[in-house]
N, C-alpha and C positions, 0 to 999 in steps of 0.2 A: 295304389302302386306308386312307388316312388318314379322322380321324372329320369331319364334314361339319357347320360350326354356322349353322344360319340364325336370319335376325332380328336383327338388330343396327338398329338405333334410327341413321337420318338425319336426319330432318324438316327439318331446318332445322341442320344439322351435324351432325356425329357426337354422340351419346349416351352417357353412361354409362361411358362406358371411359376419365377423364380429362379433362385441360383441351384444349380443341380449339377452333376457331374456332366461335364463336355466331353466327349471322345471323341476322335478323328471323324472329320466327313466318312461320308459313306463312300466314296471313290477310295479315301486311304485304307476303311476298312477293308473293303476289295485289295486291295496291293498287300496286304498282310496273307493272304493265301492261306490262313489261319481258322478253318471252321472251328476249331473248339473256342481260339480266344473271342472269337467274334459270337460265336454261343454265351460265353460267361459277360462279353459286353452287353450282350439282349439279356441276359438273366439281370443283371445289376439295374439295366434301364426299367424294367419291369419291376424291378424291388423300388425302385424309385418311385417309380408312377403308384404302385400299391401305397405306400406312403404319404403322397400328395392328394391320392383318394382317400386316404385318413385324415387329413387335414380339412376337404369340402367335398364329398364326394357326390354334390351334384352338381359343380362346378367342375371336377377333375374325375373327370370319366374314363372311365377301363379299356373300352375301345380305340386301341390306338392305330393312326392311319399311318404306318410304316411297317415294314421298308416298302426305298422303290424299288422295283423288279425292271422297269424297262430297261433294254442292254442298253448301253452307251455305243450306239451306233456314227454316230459324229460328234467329233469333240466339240464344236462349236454351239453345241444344242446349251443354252440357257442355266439349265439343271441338271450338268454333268455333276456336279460335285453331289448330288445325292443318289444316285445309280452307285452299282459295285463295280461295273466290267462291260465288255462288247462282245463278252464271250459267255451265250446263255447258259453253258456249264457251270462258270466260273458264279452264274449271278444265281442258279439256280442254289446251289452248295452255299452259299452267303446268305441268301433267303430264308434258309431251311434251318443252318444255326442259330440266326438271329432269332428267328420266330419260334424259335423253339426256346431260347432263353427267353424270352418274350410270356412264350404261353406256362411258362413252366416245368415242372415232373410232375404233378400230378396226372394220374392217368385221366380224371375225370375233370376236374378243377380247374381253371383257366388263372392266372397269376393277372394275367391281362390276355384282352380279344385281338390279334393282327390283323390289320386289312392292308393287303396289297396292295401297292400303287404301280401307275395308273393303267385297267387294262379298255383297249390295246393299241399297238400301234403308234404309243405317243411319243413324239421325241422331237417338235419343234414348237417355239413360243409363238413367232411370226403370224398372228389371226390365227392362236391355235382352237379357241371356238369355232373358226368357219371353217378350219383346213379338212379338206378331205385327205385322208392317206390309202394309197393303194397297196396294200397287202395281199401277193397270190398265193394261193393255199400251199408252196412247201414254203415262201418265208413267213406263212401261220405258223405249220407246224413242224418246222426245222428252228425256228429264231424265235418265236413269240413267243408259243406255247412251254419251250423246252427251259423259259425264264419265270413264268410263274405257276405248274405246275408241281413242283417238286417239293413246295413249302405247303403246298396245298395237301396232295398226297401222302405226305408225312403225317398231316393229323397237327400243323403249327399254327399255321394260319388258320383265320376265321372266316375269311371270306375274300374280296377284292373291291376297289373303290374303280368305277367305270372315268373314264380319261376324257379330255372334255373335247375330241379332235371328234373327227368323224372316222368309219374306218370304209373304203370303197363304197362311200356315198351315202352313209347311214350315221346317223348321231351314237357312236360308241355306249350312250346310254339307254339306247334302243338293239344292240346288237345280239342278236339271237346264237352268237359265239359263247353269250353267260350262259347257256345252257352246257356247254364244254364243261365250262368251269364246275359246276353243279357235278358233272358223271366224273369228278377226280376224288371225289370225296364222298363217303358213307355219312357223313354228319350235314345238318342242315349246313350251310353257308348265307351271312348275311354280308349281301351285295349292297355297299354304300356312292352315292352321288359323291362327284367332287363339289366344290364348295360352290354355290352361286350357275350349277351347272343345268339344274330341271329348266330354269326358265329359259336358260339359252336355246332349248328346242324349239322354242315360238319365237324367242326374242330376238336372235343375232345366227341358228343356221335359217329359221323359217323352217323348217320342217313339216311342223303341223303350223294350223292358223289360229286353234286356238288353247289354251293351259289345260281343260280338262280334257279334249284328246291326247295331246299327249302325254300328259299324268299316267292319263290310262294306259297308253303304248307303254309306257315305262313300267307300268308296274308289270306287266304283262309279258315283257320283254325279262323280268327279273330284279330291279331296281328295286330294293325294300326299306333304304333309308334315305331320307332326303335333308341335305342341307342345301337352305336356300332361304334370300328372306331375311338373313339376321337371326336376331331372336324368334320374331313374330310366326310362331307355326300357325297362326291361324289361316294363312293366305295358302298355305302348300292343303292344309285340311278343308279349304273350300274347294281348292280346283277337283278334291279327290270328291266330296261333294257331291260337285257339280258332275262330273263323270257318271257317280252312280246314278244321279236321277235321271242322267239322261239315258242310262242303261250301257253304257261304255264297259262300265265293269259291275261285277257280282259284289258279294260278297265273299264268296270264297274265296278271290282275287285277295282281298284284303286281309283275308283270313289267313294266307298261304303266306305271303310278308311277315304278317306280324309274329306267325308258326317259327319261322327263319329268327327273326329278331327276340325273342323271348328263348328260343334255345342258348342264344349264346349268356344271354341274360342270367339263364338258370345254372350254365357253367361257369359263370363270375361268381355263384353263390351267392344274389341277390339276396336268394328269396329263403335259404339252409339259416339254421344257428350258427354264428361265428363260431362255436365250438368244431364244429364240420367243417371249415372251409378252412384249407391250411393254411392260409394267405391274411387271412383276418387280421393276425396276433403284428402285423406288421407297421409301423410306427412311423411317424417323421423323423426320426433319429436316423434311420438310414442315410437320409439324405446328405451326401458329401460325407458320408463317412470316411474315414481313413483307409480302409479295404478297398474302396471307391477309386479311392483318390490313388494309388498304388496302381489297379487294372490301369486306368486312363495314363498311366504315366506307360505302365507296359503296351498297350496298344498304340501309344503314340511312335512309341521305340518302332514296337514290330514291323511300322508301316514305311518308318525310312527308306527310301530305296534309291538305292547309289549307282547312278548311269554311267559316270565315269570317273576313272581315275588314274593319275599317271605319276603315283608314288607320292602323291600332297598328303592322302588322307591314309590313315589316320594321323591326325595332329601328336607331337609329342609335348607331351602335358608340361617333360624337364626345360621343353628348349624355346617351343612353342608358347609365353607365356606373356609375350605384351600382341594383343589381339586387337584387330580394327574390326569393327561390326558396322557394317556400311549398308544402305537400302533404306528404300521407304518400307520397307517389314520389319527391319534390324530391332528395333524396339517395342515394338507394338504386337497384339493378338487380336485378331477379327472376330467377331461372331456370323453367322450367315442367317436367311433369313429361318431354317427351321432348327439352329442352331438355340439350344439352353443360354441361361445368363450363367457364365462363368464365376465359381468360386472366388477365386484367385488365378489370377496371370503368371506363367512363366514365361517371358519371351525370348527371343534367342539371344539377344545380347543378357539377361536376367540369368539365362541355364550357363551362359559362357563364364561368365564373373563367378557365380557358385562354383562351378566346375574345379576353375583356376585358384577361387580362393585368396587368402592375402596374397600368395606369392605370386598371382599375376595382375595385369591390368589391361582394363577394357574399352576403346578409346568408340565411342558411338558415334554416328552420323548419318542422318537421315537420305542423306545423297539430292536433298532436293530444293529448289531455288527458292530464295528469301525475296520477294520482290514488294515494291511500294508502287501504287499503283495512283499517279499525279493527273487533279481536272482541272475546269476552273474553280476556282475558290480553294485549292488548294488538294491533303490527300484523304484517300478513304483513309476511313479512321474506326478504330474498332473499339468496344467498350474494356475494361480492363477488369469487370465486374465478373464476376462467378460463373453468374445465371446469362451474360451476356449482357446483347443492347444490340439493338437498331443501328450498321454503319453507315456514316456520315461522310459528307467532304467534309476537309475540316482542316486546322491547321494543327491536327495533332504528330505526336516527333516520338521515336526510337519504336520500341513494341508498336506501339499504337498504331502506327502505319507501315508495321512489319507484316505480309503474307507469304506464309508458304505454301507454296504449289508444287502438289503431286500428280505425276501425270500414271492415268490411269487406263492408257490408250484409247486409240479411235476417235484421237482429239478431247478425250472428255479428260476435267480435272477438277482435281478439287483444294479449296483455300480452308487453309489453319491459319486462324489469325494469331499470332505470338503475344498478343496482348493477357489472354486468359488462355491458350491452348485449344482453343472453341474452333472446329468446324463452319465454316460461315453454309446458311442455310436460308431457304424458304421461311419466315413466317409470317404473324400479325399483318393485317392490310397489303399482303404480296412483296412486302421489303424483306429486306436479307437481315438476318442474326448470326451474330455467333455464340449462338448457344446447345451446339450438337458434340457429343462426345466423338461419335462417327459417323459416317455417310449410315441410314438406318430408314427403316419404312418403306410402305408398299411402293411407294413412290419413288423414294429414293430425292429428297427433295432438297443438294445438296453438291448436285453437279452442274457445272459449266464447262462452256467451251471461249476459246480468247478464237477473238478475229481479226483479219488485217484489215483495215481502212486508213483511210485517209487522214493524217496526222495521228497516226497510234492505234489503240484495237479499241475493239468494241466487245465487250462483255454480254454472252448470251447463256440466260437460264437452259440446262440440259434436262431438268426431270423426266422420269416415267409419266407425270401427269402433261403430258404431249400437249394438248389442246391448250396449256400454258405456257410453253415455250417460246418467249419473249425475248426482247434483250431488257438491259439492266438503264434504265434511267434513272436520272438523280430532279428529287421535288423541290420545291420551293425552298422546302427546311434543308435542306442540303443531303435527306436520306437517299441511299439506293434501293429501288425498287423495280420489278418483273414488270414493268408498265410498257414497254417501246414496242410495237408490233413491227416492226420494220430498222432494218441496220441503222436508217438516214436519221431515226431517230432516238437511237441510242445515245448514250453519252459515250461520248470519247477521251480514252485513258493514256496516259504515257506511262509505261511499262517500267518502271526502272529495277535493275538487278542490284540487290544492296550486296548479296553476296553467292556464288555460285555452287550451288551443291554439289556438283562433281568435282569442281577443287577442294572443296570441303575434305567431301572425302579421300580424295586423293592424298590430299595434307597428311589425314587419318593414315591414309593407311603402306603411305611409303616407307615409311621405317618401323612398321610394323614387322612382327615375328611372321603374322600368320594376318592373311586381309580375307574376310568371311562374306560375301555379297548377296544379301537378301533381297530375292527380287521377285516378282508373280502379279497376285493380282487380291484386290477388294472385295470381299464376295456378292457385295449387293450391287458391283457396278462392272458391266458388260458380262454379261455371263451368269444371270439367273431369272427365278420365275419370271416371264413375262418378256424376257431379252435374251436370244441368240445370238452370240458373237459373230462377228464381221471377220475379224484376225485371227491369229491362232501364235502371232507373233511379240514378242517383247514390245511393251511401249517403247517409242522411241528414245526416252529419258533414262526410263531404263537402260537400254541398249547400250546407250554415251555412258553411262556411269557403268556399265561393267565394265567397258572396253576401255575405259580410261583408267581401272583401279588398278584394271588386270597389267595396265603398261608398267603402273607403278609398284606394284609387288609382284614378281612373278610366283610367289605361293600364294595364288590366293584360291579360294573355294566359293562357287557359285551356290546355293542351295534356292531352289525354284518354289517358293513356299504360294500353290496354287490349287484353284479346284478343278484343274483340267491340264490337260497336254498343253505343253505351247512349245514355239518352233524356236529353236536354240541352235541352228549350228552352228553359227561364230563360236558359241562356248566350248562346242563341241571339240571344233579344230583349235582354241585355243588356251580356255583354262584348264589349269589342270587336273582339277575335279571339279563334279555336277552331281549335285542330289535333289531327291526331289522330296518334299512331305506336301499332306495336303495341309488346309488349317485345322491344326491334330487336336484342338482345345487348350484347355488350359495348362497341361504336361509339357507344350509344343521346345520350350525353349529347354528344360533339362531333358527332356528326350533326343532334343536337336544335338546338344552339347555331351552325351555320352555315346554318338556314334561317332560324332566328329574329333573325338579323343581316345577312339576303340574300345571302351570301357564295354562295349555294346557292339555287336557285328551290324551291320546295316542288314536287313532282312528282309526288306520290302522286295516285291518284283511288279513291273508294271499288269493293269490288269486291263492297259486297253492301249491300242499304235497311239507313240509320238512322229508325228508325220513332219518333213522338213520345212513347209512354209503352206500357205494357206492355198497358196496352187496347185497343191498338189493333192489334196481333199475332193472328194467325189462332189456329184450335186446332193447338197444336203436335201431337196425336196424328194429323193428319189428313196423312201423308205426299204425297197426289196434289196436287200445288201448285195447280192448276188449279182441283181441286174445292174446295182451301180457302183461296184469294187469297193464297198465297204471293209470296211475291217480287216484283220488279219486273213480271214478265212479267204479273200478274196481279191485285195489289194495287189497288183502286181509290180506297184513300184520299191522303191529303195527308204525303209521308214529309216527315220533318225535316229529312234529308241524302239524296237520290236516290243507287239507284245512278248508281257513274261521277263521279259529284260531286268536283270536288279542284279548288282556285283556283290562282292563281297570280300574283306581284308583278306581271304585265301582262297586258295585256288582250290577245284576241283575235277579230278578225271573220273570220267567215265568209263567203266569197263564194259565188254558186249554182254550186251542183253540174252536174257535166257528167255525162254518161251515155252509152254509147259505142250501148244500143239499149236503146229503148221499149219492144219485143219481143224475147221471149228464150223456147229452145224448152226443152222438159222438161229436155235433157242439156247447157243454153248457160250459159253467165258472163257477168253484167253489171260492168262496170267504172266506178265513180265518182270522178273528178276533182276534190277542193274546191279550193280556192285558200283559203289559212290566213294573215290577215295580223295581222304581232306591231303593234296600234297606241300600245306602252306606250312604253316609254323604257327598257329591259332587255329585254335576249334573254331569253329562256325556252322552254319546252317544251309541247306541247298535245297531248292524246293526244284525235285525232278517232274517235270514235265511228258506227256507220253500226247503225241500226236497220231492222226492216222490219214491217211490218203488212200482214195479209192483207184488203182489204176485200170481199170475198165468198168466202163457205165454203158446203159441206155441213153445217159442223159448229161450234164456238166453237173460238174461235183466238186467241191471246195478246194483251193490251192492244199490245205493241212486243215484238222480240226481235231482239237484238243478233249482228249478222251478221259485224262486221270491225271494226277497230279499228287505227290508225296512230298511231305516235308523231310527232313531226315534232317538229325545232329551229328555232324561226323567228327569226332576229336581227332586234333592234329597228326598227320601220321596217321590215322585210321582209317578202314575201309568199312562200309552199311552196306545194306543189302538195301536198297528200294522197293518196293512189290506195289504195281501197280495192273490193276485191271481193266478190261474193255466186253462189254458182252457185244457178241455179235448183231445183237436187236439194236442196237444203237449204234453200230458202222452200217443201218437202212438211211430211207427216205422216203418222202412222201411221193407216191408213185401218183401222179397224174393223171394216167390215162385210165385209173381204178378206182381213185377215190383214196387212196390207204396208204397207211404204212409198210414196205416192201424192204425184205433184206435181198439185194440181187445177191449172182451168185457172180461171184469177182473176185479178181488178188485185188490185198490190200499191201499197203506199206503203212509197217510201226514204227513209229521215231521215238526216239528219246532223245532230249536235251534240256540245255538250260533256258531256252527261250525259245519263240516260233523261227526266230532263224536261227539260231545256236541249236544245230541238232545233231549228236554227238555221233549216235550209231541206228540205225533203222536193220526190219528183219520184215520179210512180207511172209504172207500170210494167203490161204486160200478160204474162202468163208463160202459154203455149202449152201446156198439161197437158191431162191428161183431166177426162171430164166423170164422175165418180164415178155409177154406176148407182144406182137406188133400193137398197137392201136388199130383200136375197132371203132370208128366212125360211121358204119352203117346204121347203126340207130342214133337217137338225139345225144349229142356229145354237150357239155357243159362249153359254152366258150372259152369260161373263164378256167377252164382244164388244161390251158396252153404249154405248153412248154418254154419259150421265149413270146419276145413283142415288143414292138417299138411303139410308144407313143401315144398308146393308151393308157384309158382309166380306167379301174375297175368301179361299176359303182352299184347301187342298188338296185333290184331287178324289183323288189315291191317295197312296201313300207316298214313290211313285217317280215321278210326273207328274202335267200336267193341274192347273187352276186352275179352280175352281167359286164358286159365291156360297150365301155362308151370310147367311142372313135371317130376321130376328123379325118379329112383329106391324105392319105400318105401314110397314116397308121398298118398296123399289122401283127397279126398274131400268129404262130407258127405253132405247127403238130408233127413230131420229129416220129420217124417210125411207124409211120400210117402205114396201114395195108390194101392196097388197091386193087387187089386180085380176089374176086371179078373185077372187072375194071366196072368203076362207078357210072350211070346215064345221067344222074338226076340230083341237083345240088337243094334244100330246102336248108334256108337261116329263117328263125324266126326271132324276129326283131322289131323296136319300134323307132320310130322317127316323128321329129317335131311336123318336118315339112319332108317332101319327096325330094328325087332327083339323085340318091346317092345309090351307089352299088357294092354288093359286096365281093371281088373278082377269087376267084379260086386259082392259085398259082403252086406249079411244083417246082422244087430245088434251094429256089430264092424270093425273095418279096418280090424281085424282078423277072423270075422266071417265067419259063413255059406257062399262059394262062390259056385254063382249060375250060373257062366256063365263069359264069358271073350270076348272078342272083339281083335285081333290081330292087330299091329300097322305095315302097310307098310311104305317103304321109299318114301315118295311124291315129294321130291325134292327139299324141303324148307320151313323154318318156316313159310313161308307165302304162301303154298299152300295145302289146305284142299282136302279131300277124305273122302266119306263116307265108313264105316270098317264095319261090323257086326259080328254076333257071336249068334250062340242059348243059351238060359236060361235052365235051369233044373228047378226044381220045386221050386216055392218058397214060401216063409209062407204065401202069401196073405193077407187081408185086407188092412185098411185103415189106420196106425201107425206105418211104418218102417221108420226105420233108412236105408238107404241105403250108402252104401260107395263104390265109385267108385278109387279103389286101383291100383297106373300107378306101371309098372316093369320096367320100363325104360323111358327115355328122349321121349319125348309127345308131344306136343301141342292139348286142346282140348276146341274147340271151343263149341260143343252143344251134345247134346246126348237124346236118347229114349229108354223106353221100353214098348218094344208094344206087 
């Protein structure tokens, strides 16, 4: 049997293996609201990857690990630019086209295998091996679940890659939730490790103590492939080994993985005649085809999305025609790190000049400072060579001791030496080169930060490789080198400005027609794998250089070329248009340049809040969106840019909504009709939105949640019909005090609009459900069943199962709707504790209420050893509508509880 490679890198095209077609980040794809185009971009990627598996195909393996499903729950999380949205509709419907171009048509035949990334719970870099994240069962199965189920069910995906976080106290690649995953799907699914992740169950949470217990938990748990180790399988094939001799696992254990793994193997048509596998006959010729290269130009368009405008845009191509292309982006295209090697660049000064043609001109400017940086012996000095050089003090003059510095926030920057156009960087013996095209590598080894001291700054290495973060001293030979552990021993620089990029650009762009200001971010630096951004704000250089352009032309156009929201309201309030793209690939710059000249409507709509500045962002550790005003759904301030948000050269009214019934029963579909008229003077595009709000619950239920969503072309002057649907099994919830999924029985309200707050007209609705019973706590209630809680964790009640609440001093969990009639004598928690002394108080109304009784917490011997506790009740108010809150004094563990 041939050797079997999984994991190959799609996201957004193929990865890693060469030049292959780039399409937008996966966040732009998300902003195109576009399942079919975003279908034909996972078909092309898949024709791709079939290709490149004709080229080595046991180097370039069919298993690929995209997309990611988790919502984009905080813009600040790392790897925002490879999620689709915050809205697990929006990412579900993303998922399911992509992986459906991905897998194919064939009904039986896999084009390529999908594995979903990463489940579950994952969404911050920050020690995201050690982190635990608390997830209570309705943000399981309201947010989690409703994001990678959908691709599953479909019959697209192949399986899911387990997340390297913990989820409620358990190693995600131990979590007995992949058994969920498993009941979505009639087809085996093969459940893959992220990269370098088995071992971290011994080696960085401590979990188990040694690699063949938890091999064995893993496979057990459902894990069927493992990367880890590098090449060397033989270390992961000894731990499993060792497992069996010790009697840890069977064989049928192993037998039941490899069942899972050989299914999908036999639908790649491993093992059929090429004549049988429709996918065979397919060539490296595809690659970067022309058909290719067209899609990526239309997905880059589709994804544009225009936040604001006050009559700049669209540019008029007749009048509009001497252009200033200003920013550290103006010129340049990023790759990221699961980003393909691009064909060919278009960047937005490149698509602008094409655009305009001879008859206009295109005046470029980086917008950013030229500085020489003076020691003793004179200045850094850079080689002038191709491939670079080692810089030097030196007494080198013009290029030679020319840097430019881009700032790329949070204090971090980085140096282009003008000499050769080189990146100065890490290399050979810890000294700096410039010999990098761009900031690149896992590392990222390429950044610095300038500091203030005493007679000028001190220059300090910023890499991802931490444990080297130096400052910059100069050797005997006059090189610079990562050697000073301490400021005092740095070398000290005088700063000099040879010329200042914002007058630069200013220069540029004052007598300019039209001043274009590309501004955002780097993809490998603040803001990806392994790094959580701090800000959410323009670097500060940035900042200066728009609000300086903007003084000097007042048509000028902001466009945000980023893999995440950032906080813009100076632009807000004062240029007069703002667009956003992500970095869309190689298309980016003539796709940039036919929206910004209307050739092209802008079509994009955002697919997750731009919030106004970084204070005003929930706590990112606090995964439960609900408990901590996450997202749209839930957020109750004033966003910058709502979700859903994207304008368009024409206007749009909305007519009233038609409704085909008022009344709809647990298992019915309501159907809504708008009527979408274009009142502009250009066709264009309007992507109708249908939200829904619950207005009577048992329980707290979302500000609005996004139920359906249509595209429609309305020509100028014309009027569309929208048809958007909602079945009533999807305006439930996860009923807590049941276990289950519950449609109550309640009025809803139907919105339609153009965004989460642009909502044009709404019609409520009565939906026929049950009447959810009080809670019944007379027998053993789930703790972790709560309704609300302040302060606790959720975390493992065993190795193997079960989620329990761990709780300190002042914590608390709340049971809304309890039934106390009889009235209760007898409270029993069973719980465990390191050491005694803590109590568990029984309080009704409020954490600080009426407390009726208390239950004392002995020391059991360990987290993972339960004892039942009790304690007598005093009188309590009875009936069927308390609030009950179970208040811990101390460190807890509390797996279930009664009162009887």
């Amino acid at each position: 049997m041939d050797p079997f490679r999984t994991g190959t890198e799609a996201l957004h095209g193929v990865a890693w293996l060469g030049e292959a077609t780039v399409f937008p980040q996966a966040v732009g794809l998300g902003a195109t609201w576009d399942t079919g185009l975003v279908e034909r971009v996972g078909d092309v990627t898949g024709t791709e990857m079939r290709g490149f598996n004709a080229q080595d195909p046991a180097a370039h393996g069919l298993n690929v690990w995209a997309p990611v499903v988790d919502p984009l729950r905080d813009p600040r999380w790392g790897r925002n630019e490879e999620g689709y949205s915050e809205e697990p509709l929006l990412v579900g419907d993303m998922a399911t086209a992509y992986t459906g171009g991905l897998r194919g048509d064939d009904d039986f035949y896999l084009k390529t295998a999908p594995s979903l990334k990463h489940f579950a719970g994952y969404n911050i870099e920050e020690k995201r091996d050690q982190l635990s994240v608390t997830v209570p069962p309705r943000a399981l199965n309201e947010y989690v679940y409703p994001s990678f189920r959908p691709a599953i069910e479909a019959g697209n995906a192949t399986g899911v890659m387990a997340s390297y976080n913990l989820i409620n106290g358990r190693p995600a690649h131990l979590t007995p939730l992949l058994n969920d995953v498993r009941s979505w799907s009639d087809a085996d699914l093969m459940v893959v490790s992220d990269a370098f992740a088995p071992g971290n169950v011994v080696e960085t949470q401590g979990y188990y103590d040694d690699h063949a217990e938890s091999h064995a938990a893993m496979l057990k748990a459902g894990i069927d492939s493992y990367t880890d180790q590098g090449e060397d399988s033989s270390v992961t094939v000894g731990r499993f080994q060792d497992a069996l001799d010790q009697g840890l696992i069977g064989e049928e254990d192993l037998d039941r993985s490899v069942r899972h793994i050989l299914s999908v193997r036999f639908r790649l048509g491993e093992f059929d005649p090429p004549d049988r596998v429709p996918y065979s006959d397919i060539t490296p010729d595809v690659i970067d085809s022309p058909e290719h290269r067209e899609l990526a130009r239309e997905a880059a368009t589709s994804q544009m999305t225009l936040l604001r405008n006050d009559g700049a845009l669209p540019l008029d191509a007749g009048a509009d025609t001497d252009v200033a292309v200003v920013g550290p982006l103006a010129d340049t295209l990023y790759e990221d790190w699961y980003s393909g090697t691009m064909p060919y660049r278009s960047t937005p000064a490149d698509g602008i000049a094409e655009r305009l043609g001879e008859g206009g001109s295109v005046g470029v400017s980086e917008g950013a400072d030229r500085i020489a940086l003076k020691a003793d012996g004179g200045y850094v000095t850079a080689s002038g060579d191709e491939e670079g050089g080692v810089l030097r003090v030196g007494d080198g003059e013009g290029d030679a001791r020319s840097l430019t510095v881009f700032d790329w926030g949070e204090g971090v920057v980085t140096l282009r030496t003008d000499a050769n156009g080189k990146v100065v960087g890490l290399g050979e013996g810890n000294r700096l080169y410039n010999d990098q095209d761009q900031p690149n590598g896992w590392f990222v080894q390429q950044l610095f930060r300038f500091e203030e001291v005493d007679g000028g700054v001190a220059l300090k290495y910023a890499g991802y490789d931490e444990w080297n973060r130096k400052y910059i001293a100069v050797d005997g030979e006059g090189r610079l080198s990562v050697s000073a552990d301490s400021v005092e021993d740095a070398a000290v620089f005088e700063r000099e400005v040879l010329s200042s990029g914002a007058e630069e650009a200013v220069e540029a762009a004052s007598d300019a027609d039209a001043a274009v200001v590309v501004l955002g971010n780097m993809p490998f630096i603040n803001g990806r794998e392994t790094d959580d951004r701090e800000e959410i704000e323009l670097p500060p250089a940035q900042q200066e250089l728009l609000e300086a352009v903007t003084e000097a032309n007042p048509n000028t156009v902001l466009v945000v070329e980023s893999s995440y929201p950032m906080a813009v309201p100076w632009a807000e309030e004062n240029v007069p248009a703002v667009l956003w793209t992500s970095h869309a690939g190689q298309e980016t710059g003539n796709a940039l340049a036919s929206v910004l000249y209307g050739d092209e409507e802008p079509q994009g709509h955002l697919p997750q809040t731009w919030y106004r500045s970084t204070g005003d962002l929930p706590d990112m550790g606090d995964y439960d969106v609900q408990h901590s005003g996450h997202t749209y759904r839930h957020y109750e301030g004033e966003a910058l840019y709502p979700f859903g948000h994207g304008l368009s050269y024409t206007s749009f009214e909305y007519g009233e909504p038609e409704i085909d019934r008022r009344k709809v029963g647990a298992d019915g579909t309501v159907t809504v009709k708008v009527p979408v008229t274009n009142t502009g003077d250009r066709d264009g595009e309007e992507v109708v939105q249908l939200y829904s709000r619950q207005l009577d619950s048992r329980t707290e239920q979302p500000l609005k949640q996004l139920r359906d969503f249509a595209r429609v072309s309305v020509p100028a002057g014309g009027t569309v019909t929208a048809e958007l649907t909602v079945d009533a099994r999807d305006l439930g919830f996860w009923d807590v005090t049941r276990g289950e999924w519950a449609v109550e029985k309640a009025k809803h309200e139907l919105m339609v609009g153009a965004s989460a707050d642009d909502i044009r007209h709404s019609v409520k609705i009565k939906v026929k459900g049950e009447k959810i019973p009080a809670r019944d706590v007379t027998a053993q209630t789930r703790a972790a069943d709560f309704d609300r809680y302040s302060g606790i964790a959720l975390a493992d009640e065993t190795k193997v199962e079960g989620d329990t609440v761990a709780a300190k001093a002042g914590d608390w969990i709340a049971f809304d709707g309890t039934d106390l009639s009889p009235e209760p004598s007898m409270f029993t928690a069973r719980a465990a504790a390191v050491s005694g002394g803590a109590a568990v108080e029984v309080r009704v109304g409020a954490p600080d209420g009426e407390k009726i009784g208390e239950a004392a917490i002995g020391a059991t011997g360990g987290v993972y050893d339960y004892e039942e506790f009790t304690g007598d009740l005093g009188k309590a108010p009875g009936g069927k509508k308390n609030d009950v809150y179970l208040v811990f004094t101390g460190e807890v563990r509390l797996s279930s509880f009664s009162l009887e």
